[in-house]
C-alpha positions in Angstrom: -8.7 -55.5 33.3 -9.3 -58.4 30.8 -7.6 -58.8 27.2 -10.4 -57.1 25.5 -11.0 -54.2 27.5 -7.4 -53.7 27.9 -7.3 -53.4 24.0 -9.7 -51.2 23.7 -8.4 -48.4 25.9 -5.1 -49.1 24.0 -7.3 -48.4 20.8 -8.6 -45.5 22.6 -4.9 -43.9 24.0 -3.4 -44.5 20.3 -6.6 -42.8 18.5 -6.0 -39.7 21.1 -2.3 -39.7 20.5 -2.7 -39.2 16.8 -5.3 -36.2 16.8 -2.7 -33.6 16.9 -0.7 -35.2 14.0 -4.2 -35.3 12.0 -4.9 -32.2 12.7 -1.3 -30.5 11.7 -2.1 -33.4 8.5 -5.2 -31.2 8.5 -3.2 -28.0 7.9 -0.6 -29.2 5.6 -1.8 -28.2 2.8 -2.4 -24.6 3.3 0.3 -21.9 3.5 -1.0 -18.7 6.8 -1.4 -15.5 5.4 -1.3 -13.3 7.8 -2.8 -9.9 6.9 -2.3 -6.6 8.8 -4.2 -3.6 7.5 -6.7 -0.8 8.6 -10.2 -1.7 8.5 -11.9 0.4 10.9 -11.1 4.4 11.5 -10.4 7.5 9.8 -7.5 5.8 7.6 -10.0 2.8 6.7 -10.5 3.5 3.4 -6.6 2.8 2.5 -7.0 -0.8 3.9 -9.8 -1.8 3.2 -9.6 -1.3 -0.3 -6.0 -3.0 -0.4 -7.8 -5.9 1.8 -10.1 -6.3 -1.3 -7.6 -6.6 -3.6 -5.7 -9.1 -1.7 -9.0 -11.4 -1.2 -10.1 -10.9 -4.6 -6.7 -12.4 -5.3 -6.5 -14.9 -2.4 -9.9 -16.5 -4.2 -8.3 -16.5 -7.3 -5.3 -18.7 -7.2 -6.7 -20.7 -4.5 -9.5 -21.4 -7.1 -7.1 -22.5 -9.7 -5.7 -25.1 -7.1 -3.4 -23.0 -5.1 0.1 -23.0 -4.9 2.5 -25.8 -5.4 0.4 -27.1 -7.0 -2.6 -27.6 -4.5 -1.4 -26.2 -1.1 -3.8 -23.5 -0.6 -3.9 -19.8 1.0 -5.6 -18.7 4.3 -6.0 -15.4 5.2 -6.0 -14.8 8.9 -6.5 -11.2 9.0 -6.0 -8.4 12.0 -7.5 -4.8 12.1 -4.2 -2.3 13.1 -7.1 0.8 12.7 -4.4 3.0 12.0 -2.5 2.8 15.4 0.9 1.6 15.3 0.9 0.0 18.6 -2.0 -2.3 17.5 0.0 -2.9 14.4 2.7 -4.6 16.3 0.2 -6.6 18.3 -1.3 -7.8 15.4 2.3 -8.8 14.2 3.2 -10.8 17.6 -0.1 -12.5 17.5 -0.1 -13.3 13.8 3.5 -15.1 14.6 3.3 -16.5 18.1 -0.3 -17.8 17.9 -1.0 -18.3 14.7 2.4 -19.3 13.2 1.9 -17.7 10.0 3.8 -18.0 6.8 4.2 -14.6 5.8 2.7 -10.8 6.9 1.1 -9.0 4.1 0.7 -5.2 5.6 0.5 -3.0 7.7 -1.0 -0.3 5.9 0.8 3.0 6.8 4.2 3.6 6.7 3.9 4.7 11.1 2.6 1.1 11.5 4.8 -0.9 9.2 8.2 1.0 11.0 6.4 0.1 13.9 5.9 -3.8 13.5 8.8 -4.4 11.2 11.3 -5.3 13.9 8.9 -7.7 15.1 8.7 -9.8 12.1 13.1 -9.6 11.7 13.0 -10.4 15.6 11.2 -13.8 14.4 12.6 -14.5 10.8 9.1 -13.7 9.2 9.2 -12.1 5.4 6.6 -9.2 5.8 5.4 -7.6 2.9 4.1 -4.3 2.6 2.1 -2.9 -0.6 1.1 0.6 0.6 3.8 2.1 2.7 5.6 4.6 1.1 8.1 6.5 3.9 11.8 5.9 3.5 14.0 2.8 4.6 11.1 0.6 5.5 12.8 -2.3 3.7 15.9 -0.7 5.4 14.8 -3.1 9.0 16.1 -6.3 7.6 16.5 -8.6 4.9 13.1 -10.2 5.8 11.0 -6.6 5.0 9.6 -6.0 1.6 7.8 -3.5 0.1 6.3 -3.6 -3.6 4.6 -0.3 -3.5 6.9 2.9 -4.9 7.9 5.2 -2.6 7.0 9.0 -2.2 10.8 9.5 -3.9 9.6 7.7 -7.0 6.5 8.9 -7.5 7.2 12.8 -6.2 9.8 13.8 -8.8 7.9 12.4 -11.7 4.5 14.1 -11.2 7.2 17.4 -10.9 8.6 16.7 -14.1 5.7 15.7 -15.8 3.9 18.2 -14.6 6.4 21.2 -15.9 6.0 19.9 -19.4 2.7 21.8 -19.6 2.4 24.1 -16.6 4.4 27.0 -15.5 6.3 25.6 -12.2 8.9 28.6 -11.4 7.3 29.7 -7.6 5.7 27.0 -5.3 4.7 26.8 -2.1 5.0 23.7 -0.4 1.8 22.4 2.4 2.8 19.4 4.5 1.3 17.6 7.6 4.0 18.0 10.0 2.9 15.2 13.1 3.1 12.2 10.2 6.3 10.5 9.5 5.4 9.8 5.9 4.3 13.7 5.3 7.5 15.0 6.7 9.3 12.4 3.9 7.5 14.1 1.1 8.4 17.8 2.1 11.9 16.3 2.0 11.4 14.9 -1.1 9.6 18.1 -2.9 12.7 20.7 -1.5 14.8 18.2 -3.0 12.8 18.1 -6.3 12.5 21.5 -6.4 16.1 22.3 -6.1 17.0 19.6 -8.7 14.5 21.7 -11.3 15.6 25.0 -10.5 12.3 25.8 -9.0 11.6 28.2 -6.1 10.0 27.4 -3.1 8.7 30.7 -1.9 6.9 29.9 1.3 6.5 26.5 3.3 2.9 25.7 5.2 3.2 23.2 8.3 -0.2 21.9 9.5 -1.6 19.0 11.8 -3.5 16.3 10.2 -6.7 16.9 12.1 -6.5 20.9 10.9 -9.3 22.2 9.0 -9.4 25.6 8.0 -6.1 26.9 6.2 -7.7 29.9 4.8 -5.0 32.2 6.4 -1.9 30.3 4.5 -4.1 30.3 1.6 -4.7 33.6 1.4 -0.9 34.5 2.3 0.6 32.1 -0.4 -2.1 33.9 -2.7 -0.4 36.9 -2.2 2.8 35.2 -3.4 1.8 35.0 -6.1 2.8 31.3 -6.6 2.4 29.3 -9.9 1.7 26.4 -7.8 0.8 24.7 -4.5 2.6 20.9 -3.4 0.6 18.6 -0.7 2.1 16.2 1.4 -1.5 15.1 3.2 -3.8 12.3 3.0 -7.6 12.8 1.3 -9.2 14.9 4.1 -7.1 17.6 4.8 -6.0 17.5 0.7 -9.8 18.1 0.0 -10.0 21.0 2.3 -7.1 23.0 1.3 -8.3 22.3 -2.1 -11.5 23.6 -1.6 -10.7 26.7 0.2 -8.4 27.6 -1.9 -10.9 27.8 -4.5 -13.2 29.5 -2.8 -10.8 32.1 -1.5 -9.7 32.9 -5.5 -7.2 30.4 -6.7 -8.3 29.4 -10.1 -7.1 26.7 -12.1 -3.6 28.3 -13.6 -2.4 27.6 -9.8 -1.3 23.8 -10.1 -1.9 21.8 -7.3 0.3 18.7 -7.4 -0.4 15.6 -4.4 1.4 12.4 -3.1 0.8 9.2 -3.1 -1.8 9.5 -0.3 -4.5 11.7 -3.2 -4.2 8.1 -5.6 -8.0 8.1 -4.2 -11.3 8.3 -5.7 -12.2 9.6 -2.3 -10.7 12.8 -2.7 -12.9 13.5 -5.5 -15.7 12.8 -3.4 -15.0 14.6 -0.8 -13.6 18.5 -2.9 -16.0 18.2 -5.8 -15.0 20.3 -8.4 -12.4 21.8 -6.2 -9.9 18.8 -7.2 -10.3 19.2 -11.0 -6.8 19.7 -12.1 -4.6 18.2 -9.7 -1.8 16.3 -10.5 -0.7 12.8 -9.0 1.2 10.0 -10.0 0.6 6.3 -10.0 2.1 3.0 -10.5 -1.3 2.3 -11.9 -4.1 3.5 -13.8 -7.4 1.6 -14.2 -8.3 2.2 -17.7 -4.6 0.5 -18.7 -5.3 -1.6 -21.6 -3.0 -4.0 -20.6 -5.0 -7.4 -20.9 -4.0 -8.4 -17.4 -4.9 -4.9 -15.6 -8.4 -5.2 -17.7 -8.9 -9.0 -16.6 -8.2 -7.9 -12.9 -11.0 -4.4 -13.5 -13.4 -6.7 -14.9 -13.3 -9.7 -12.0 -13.1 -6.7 -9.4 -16.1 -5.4 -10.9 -18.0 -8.2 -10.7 -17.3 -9.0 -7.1 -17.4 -5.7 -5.8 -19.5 -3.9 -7.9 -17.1 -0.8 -7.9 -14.0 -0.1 -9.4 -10.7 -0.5 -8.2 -8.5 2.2 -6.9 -5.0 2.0 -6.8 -4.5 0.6 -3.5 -7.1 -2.6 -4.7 -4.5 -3.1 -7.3 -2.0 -2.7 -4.8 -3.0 -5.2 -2.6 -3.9 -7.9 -5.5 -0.5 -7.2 -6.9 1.0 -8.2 -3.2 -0.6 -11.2 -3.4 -0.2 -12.2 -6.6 3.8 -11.9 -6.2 3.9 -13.8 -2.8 2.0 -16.3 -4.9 4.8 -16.5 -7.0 7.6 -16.7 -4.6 5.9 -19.6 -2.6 5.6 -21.4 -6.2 9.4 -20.9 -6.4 10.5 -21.8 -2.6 12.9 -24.3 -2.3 12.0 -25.3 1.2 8.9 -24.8 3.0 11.0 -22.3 5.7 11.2 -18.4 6.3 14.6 -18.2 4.8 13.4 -19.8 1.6 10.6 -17.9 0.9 12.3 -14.6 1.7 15.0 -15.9 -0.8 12.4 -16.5 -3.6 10.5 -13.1 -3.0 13.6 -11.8 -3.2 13.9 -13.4 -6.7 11.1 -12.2 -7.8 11.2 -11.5 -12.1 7.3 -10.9 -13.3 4.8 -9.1 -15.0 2.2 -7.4 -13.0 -0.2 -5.0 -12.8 2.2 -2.5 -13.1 4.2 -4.0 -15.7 7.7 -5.5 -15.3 8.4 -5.8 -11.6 11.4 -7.0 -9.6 12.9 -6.0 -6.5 16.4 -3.9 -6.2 18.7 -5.1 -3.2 17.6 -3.5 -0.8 13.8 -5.2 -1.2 12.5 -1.8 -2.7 10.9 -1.9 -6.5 13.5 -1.7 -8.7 12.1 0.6 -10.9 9.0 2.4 -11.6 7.4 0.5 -14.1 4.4 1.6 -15.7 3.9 4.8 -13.5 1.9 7.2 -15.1 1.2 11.0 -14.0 -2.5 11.3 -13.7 -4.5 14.6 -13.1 -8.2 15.1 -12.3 -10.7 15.7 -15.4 -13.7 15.8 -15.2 -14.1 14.1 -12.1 -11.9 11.0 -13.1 -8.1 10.3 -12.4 -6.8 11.1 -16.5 -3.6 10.5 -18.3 -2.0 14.6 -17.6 
């Protein structure tokens, strides 16, 4: 091989060398979001309404040059569709193959126990902004969760609710094949014993059940002043509307979890739902000037409005946004210890996180009841 041709193919060895710097050089300036949540199935509706609020987000502070200044945000996004085991798949692949940052989701509390060791197992923060079931934080000091839980937001719409409704007898109607719906009977017997309220009959179901018109009809008979849910949308907006049909007017109070902060259970019991009671860590017609800025930009993307689990999601990312602008270090350990940090103003009004990586306190929660066919200040 002569000088020049020998140069060459040492031009051509050093150039091939260096594409896998350029291309980590490439990627240097974005931070992996990885994003679990349920985007296709019967539980669809809860993801992919936080998934709006987290792009909606995403778009936002990458549009005002990102974090750090100009290091911006990718979403690399997996579908869990409600199963658990697909959850923690989505969690190994998110980590092993695409060596994400940090795991916004899953969705469900089922899925985020699920796929929570995965993410301590590897030193990944993980934050979750819909799961509500006990101790998910609980896993390890890498799990957060800015949503409220069930045992927030249970005893408030109780006590709230007893300031203008007669609450003496209930009965309490709980899907007993989900983890999260077992958590709030828990928490209602609990509530109800700390208000001096009787529980007169109890009403076990599976999720998939659809006619409850013989425990209606016996808890009629009861003669109870009101009836507690622990059940996501569907089966909520049957009980509702049976009941209804089978008599139950609107002096029996129907109070829900956190699963009924839904437009979609309007939608789906009509006039049946008018009257129930549910509390929030947010409300969309807050006149707070950053929850009407966030309304007003959601409207204009989607063409909708937000529900709670939109603001939810935008919140979630909005706060990780925050914590990466504080980092010390561009490592796991540094971003969990700057989420952990976390002192701002939100969506839902002064938010910070207690030790063990819960909210530490309710901040603007409101009880909401059904009016008219809107979600209403009770």
């Amino acid at each position: 091989m002569n000088a020049k041709a020998c140069r060459s193919a040492l031009r051509t060895l050093l150039w091939a060398s260096m594409l896998p710097w350029c291309a980590a050089l490439a990627h240097a300036d974005e931070i992996k979001v990885g994003v679990i949540q349920v985007l296709t199935g019967p539980n669809a509706r809860f993801g992919a309404q936080t998934y709006s609020g987290i792009q909606l987000a995403a778009e936002e502070i990458n549009a005002g040059g990102g974090v750090k200044g100009s290091v911006k945000l990718r979403l690399i996004t997996e579908d869990s569709t409600g199963n658990k085991e697909q959850a923690v798949s989505a969690m190994r692949r998110l980590i092993a193959n695409e060596k994400v940052d940090v795991v916004v989701g899953p969705t469900l509390s089922a899925e985020s126990i699920a796929a929570a060791p995965v993410a301590c197992q590897r030193g990944i923060p993980m934050l979750t902004v819909n799961a509500t079931a006990k101790g998910i934080p609980d896993v390890c000091q890498f799990i957060f969760r800015t949503s409220l839980s069930e045992r927030q937001l249970i005893p408030l719409s109780v006590k709230n609710a007893m300031t203008k409704h007669k609450m003496a007898r209930v009965a309490i109607f709980y899907a007993n094949d989900d983890p999260n719906m077992v958590e709030s009977y828990t928490i209602y017997k609990e509530t109800a014993a700390r208000f001096g309220i009787e529980v007169v009959d109890v009403e076990a179901f599976a999720t998939h059940d659809t006619d409850f018109s013989a425990q209606i009809t016996k808890v009629k008979s009861l003669g109870v002043d009101a009836i507690w849910l622990g059940s996501y949308p569907e089966t909520g907006a049957a009980i509702l509307t049976q009941a209804r049909k089978i008599g139950m007017g609107r002096n029996i109070v129907f109070i829900g979890g956190n699963g009924f902060n839904s437009p979609s259970l309007v939608t789906l019991a009509g006039t049946a739902a008018e009257g129930l009671i549910v509390s929030s860590p947010w409300f969309v017609d807050n006149r707070d000037a950053a929850n009407q800025t966030f309304v007003a930009r959601y409207r204009a993307k989607y063409q909708k409005d937000p529900d709670t689990y939109a603001a939810q999601g935008y919140q979630g990312m909005m706060l990780l946004a925050s914590a990466l602008n504080r980092e010390t270090a561009r490592t796991p350990q540094a971003l969990r210890d700057a989420m952990a940090g976390t002192r701002m103003d939100g969506l839902f009004g002064p938010f910070s996180f207690a030790p063990n990586r819960d909210p530490a306190s309710v901040g603007n929660a409101i009880t909401l009841q059904i009016k008219d066919g809107r979600f209403q200040p009770l």
